[in-house]
N, C-alpha and C positions, 0 to 999 in steps of 0.2 A: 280445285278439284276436291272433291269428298275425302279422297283418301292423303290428304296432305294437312288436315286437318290439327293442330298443335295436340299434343298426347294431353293437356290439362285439359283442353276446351267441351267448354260448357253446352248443355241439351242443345239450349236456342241457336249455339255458334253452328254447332253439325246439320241443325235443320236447316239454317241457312246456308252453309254448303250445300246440301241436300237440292234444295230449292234450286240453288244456281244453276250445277252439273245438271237436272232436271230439264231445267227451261234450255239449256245449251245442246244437248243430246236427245230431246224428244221425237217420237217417230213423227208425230204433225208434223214437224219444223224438216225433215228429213224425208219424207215421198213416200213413208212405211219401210223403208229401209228394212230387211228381215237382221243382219247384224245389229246396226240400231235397236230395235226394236227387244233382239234379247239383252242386250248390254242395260238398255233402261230396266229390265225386270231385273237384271245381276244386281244397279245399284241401286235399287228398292231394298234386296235382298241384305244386302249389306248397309246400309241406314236402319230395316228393320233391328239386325245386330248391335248396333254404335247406338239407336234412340234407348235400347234395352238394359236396364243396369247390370244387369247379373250378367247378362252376356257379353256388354262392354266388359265387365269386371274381367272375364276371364282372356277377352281379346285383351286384354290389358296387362295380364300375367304372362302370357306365350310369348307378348312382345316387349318386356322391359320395362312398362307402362307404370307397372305397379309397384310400392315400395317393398309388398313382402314377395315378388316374384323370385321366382327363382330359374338361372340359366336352364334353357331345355337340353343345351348342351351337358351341363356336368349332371342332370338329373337322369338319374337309372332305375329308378322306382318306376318309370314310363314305358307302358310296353311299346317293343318297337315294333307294330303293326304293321307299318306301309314302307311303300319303296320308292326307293328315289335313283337316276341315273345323274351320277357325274360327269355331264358332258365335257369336260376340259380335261377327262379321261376316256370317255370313248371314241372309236377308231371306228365307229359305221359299221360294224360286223356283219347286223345284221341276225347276229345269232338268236337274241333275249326274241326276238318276234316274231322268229320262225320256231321258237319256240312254245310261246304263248303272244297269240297276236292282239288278241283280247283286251291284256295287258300293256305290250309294249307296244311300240312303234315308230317308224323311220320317219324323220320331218326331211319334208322335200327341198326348203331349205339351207336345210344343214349338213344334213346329210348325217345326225344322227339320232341314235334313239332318243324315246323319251314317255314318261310313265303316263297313259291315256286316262285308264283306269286304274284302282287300285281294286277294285272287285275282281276276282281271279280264282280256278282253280290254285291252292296254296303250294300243291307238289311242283307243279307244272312251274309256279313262280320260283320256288327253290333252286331248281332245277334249272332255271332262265340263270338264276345268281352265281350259283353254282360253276357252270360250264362259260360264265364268260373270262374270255380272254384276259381281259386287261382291270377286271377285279372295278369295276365302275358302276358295277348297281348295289346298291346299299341298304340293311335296313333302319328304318328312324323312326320315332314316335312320330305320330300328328304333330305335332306342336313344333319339332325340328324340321317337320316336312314345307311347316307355313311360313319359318325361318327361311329355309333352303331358298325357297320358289322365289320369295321376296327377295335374295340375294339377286339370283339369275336374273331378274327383270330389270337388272341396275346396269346389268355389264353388255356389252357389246360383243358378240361369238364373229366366226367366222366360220366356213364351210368345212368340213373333215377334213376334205383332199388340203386346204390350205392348211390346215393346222400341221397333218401331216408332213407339208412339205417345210415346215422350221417354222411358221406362225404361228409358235406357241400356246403349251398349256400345263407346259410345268410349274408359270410363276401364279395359276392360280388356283388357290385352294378356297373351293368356294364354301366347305365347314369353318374354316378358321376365318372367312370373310362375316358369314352369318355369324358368329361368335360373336366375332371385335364389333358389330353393329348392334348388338344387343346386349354387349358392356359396355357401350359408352351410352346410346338409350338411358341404361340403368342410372349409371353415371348423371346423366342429368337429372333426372330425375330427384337423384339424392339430392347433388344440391338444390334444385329448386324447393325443395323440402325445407333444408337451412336455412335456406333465406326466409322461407314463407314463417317455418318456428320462430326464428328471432324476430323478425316483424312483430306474429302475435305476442312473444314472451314482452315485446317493450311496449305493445300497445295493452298489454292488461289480459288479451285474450286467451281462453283457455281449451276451446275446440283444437281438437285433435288436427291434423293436416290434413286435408281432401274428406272430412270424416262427411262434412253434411254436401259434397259435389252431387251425390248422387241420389241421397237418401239411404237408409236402408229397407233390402228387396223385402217384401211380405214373404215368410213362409219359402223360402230358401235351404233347401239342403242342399249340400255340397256332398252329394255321393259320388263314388264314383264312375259310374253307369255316366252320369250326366257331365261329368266332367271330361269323360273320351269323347263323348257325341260333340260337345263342343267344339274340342281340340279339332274333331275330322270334320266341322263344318267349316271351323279358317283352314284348315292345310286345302280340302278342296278347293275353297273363294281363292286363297292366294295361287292355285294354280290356275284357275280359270279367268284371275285380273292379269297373269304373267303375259294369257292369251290376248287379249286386249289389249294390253302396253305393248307387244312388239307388234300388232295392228299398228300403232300410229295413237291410239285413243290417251296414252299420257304421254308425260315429256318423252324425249328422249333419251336414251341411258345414260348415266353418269359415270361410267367408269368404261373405260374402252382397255381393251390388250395391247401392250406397248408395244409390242410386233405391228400390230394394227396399222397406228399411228406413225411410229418412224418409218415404215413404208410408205403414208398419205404424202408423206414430207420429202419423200426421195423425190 
């Protein structure tokens, strides 16, 4: 799959995932399937991103990729624009959407909210943050938002009323999940680094590490106008692949709720 792609791998390697997911998920191959059919434009969307240097570069910074990235978590300089719900904190209220429907909304599901849009009247959003219960909607920069969503699509929920009845959501905190997935990222990263520097230090060479991966971009500023638009183009993608993966269209999640399971096992 496109998106499981090794964080060093080369133009040709992602075309070639590109290609595969492609020929795998085509609306021909699928009877024009109307899901199909936008899922192949999403991973167009997102190949257009990963073939792009500048714009890899930065999907590469949000997500630990890069050696001078920095955590979006301890980064404050980020406005925190968008909103996110803690579902392993919300109880279905109900309220955020009868407040601004726009905005939030009940998954039929789950039976709890969850951020549709992030275009919104701003009071009306406040207002939603403000008056909830149980203090579960949040705000975060883009960049924590593309974190978050990526977390959530790993875990395995269960419906309100269950949770409410003792199948837990106290053991999970899904900021400090996105966090530790995006220090140990970092983590590799570094070292693949050291190995790759000591390689060239004893074979002679003196190119920097990843410096010629990509090239460098023509005529690249790094304002910052252009560095939010990007950040809100992955936190959007990463909410709209989240929709997909609990479709069925990636693996299956890899972390389930220990409630969950020691139940499956009774």
């Amino acid at each position: 799959m496109l998106f499981q792609f090794i964080f060093n791998a080369r133009p040709e390697e992602i075309k070639k995932a590109y290609y595969n997911c492609m020929k795998a998920c085509h609306p021909d191959l699928s009877g024009n399937d109307p899901e199909t059919t936008n899922f192949c434009m999403f991973i167009n969307e997102v190949y257009g991103v990963l073939s792009d240097p500048v714009q890899r570069m930065v999907y590469d910074e949000i997500h630990g990729y890069a050696l001078t990235a920095i955590n979006p978590f301890m980064d404050d300089s980020a406005p925190k624009d968008h909103v996110f719900v803690d579902e392993f904190s919300c109880i279905g209220c109900k309220n955020c959407a009868n407040v601004t429907s726009d905005v939030f909304r009940i998954e039929e599901d789950f039976g709890r909210a969850r951020v549709h849009s992030q275009c919104g009247n701003p009071e009306l959003i406040e207002q939603a943050i403000e008056s909830c219960p149980v203090d579960c909607i949040h705000r975060t920069s883009a960049a924590q938002l593309s974190l978050l969503e990526d977390e959530m699509r790993r875990v395995e929920r269960v419906n309100v009323a269950l949770m409410l009845s003792g199948m837990g959501s106290a053991s999970m905190d899904v900021f400090r999940m996105a966090c530790s997935r995006w220090e140990k990222r970092q983590a590799k990263v570094l070292e693949q680094a050291k190995i790759k520097m000591t390689w060239q230090k004893d074979s002679g060479k003196t190119d920097s590490y990843w410096s010629n991966l990509w090239g460098k971009p023509q005529e690249y500023k790094k304002s910052e106008e252009e560095v939010k638009e990007r950040a809100r183009t992955a936190a959007a993608a990463a909410r709209r692949w989240r929709e997909y993966s609990r479709r069925g269209v990636d693996k299956p999640p890899t972390s389930k709720l220990p409630e969950a399971v020691s139940n499956k096992e009774k």
